[in-house]
GUNURO-560730 format. One line per field, with one value per residue (C-alpha): residue number from 1; residue in one letter; chain; z negated, x, y negated. Coordinates in steps of 0.05 Angstrom, whole numbers. Layout:
BEGIN
num = [NUM_...]
residu = [a_...]
chaine = [A_...]
w = [Z_...]
u = [X_...]
v = [Y_...]
END
This chain:
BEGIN
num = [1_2_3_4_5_6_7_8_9_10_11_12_13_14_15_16_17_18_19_20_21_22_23_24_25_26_27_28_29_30_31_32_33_34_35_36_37_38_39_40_41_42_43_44_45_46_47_48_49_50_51_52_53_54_55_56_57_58_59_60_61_62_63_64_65_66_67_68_69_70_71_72]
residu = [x_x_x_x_x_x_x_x_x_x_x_x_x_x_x_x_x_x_x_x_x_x_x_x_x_x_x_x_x_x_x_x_x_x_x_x_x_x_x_x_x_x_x_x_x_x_x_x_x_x_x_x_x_x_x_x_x_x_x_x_x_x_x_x_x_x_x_x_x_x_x_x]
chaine = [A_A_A_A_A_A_A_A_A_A_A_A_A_A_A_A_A_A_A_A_A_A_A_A_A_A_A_A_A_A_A_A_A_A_A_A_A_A_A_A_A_A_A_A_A_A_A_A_A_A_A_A_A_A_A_A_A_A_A_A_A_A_A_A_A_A_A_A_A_A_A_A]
w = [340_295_215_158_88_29_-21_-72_-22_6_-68_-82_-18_-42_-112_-136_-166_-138_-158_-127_-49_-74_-90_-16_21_-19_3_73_70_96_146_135_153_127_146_114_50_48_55_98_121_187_180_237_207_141_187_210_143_115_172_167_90_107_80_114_71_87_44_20_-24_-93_-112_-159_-232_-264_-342_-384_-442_-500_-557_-623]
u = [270_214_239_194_193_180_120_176_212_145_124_197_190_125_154_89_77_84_0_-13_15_-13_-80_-87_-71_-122_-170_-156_-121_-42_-32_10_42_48_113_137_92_123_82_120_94_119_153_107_50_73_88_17_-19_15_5_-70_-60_-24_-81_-51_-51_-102_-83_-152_-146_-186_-235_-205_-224_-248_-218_-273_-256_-282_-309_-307]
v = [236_228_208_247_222_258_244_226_186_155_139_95_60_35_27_69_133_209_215_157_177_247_213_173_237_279_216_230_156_178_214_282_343_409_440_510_489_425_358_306_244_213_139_107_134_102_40_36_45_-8_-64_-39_-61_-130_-182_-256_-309_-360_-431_-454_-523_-519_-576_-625_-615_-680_-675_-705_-751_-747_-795_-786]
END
């Protein structure tokens, strides 16, 4: 059985707001449906736009800073 969210339920899983979920589905971003007037979005859609999102984390070591001294 497929699970449907709301854009109100969608927009507190993401701890974001309503215009914002309204904002990537007018983009053509989320995936949605339209059922009896209401807008639904399906939870593996939902599942697959946010592991397209995932950015890994990639440990790159900064250059040490050399602190200057200076003379008076």
């Amino acid at each position: 059985m497929q699970e449907y969210l709301t854009a109100k339920e969608l927009a507190a899983r993401w701890n974001c707001g309503l215009r914002t979920v309204y904002d990537l589905k007018d983009h053509g971003k989320l995936t949605y449906y339209k059922l009896s007037g209401c807008v639904r979005f399906e939870v593996s859609d939902i599942e697959a736009y946010e592991k397209r999102g995932r950015v890994e984390a990639v440990f790159e070591p900064r250059p040490l800073r050399v602190m200057r001294r200076h003379c008076k």
